[in-house]
N, C-alpha and C positions, 0 to 999 in steps of 0.2 A: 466695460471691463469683462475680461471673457472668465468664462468658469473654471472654476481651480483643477486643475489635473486630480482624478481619481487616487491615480499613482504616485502624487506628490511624496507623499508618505514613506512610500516603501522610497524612492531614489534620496530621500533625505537618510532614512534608515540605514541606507547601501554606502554611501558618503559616508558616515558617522563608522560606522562597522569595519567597510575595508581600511580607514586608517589608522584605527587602533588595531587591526590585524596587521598593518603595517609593522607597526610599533611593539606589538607582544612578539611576532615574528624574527624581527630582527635582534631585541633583547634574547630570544632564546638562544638565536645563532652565536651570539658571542658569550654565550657560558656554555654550551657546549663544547666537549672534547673528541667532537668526532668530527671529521673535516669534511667528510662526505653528508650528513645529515647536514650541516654549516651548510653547505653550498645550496641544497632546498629549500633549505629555509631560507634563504636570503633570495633565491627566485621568486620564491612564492609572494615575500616581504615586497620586494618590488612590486609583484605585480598587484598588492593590494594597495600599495600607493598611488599608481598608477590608474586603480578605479576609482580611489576616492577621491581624485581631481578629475577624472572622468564626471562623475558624479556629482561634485557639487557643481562643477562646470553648468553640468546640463540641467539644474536647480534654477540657479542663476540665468540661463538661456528663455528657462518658463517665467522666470518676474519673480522667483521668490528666492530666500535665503535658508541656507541651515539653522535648523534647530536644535539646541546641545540634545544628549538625552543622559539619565542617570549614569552614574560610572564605579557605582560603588563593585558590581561584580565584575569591571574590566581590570580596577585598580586589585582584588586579590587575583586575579590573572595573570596579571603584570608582576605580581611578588612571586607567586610562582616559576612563572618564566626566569626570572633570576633566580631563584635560588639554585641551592645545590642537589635537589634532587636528580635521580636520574631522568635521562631521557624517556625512557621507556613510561615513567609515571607521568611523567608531562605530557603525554599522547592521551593516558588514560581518565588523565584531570581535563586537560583543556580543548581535545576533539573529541574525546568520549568515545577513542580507539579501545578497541578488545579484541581475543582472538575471534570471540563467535563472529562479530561485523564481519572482522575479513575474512571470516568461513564465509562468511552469507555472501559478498562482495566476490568469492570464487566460484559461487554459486553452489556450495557445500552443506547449505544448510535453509531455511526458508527465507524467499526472495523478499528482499526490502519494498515493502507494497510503495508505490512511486507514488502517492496522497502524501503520504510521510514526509514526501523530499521537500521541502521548502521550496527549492530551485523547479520544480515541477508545476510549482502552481501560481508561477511569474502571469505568465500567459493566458490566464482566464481571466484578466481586463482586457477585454476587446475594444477599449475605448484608448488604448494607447497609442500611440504617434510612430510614425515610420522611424524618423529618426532616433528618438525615443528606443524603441525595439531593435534596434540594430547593435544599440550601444548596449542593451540588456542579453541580446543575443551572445554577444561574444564572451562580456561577463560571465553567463553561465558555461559555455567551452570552457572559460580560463579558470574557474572556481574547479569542474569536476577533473579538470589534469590535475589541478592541485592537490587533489583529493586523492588523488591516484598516486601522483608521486611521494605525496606524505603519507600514504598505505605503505607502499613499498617500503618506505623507510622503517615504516613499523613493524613491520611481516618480518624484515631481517635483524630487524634489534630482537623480537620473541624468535626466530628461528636461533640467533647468537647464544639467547638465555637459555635454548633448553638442549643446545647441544653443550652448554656449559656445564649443567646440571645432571646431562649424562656422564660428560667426564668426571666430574667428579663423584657420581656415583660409582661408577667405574674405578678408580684409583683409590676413594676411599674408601671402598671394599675392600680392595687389596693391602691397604694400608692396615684398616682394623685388623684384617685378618695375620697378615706377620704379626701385629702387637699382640694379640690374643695366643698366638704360637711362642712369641717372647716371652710373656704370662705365665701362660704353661712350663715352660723350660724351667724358667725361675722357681718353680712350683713344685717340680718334680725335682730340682737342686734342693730344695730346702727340706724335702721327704727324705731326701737318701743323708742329706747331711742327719739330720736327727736320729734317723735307722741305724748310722756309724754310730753316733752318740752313745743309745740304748747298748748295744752290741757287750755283750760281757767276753772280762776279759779270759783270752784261756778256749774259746768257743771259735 
């Protein structure tokens, strides 16, 4: 019987992972009301389907099967991803997007030490398989464009908010200020009506 792959583990983990991302993916897609954000996310959705048969495939190719794993924090995931929050909080909840990340991510800010990256440190089992690493190879290309294109997504939903929040700071300025000019008028209406009042007669 030959010895269990090191890396069993993680390709079980990877199986399990990408098709609940699958699945929170494609639920986000269909309550959202933006049709351009929809279309990413349903690429992305795809293509974590697409590893997680990759994956247990290549489980099954070593002699062994998938192992469930806990689901309690995929299932509030998954409530999230439908409900009706916005977009912008479901980046913030469920990829743990912010603006500082994609400062850092422009290089605006300090650099993401790559120890950090999960996806960085596939590769220091050097007891992995050709074939094995080919299919973790490309895995990681298609995970970090994902990453890339659900940044952009987010970069312009926070660029949206705060050019939103200028305009109305903008208008509502303008706004308060006629009402406050309205105020006044009224103000100085009600001074002169009383002043006629006072006024004796004969004077």
């Amino acid at each position: 019987m030959s010895k269990k792959p090191s890396y069993l583990g993680l390709l079980n983990a990877i199986a399990i992972g990408e098709e609940r991302g699958y699945r929170l993916f494609t639920t986000w897609a269909e309550t959202t009301t933006n049709p351009d954000l929809a279309r990413v996310l349903n690429r992305v959705a795809l293509r974590e389907r697409e590893h997680a048969a990759a994956f247990a495939k290549r489980v099954n190719e070593l002699g062994y099967s998938l192992k469930p794993a806990p689901a309690e924090e995929f299932e509030s995931a998954m409530a999230l991803a439908e409900s009706a929050r916005s977009d912008r909080k479901k980046f913030e909840s469920l990829l743990k997007f912010s603006d500082e990340t994609s400062a850092n991510k422009r290089g605006k800010g300090k650099k993401k030490h790559k120890d950090k990256d999960p996806l960085s440190r596939i590769f220091r089992d050097h007891s992995i398989d050709i074939q094995t690493g080919e299919l973790l190879g490309r895995f990681i290309a298609e995970e970090r464009d994902s990453e890339r294109l659900l940044r952009a997504c987010y970069e312009r939903l926070c660029e949206e908010a705060k050019a939103e929040q200028e305009d109305w700071k903008h208008n509502g300025e303008s706004k308060l200020s006629l009402q406050d000019l309205g105020m006044r008028l009224d103000r100085l209406s009600e001074t002169l009506e009383q002043l006629k009042s006072l006024k004796k007669p004969g004077i």
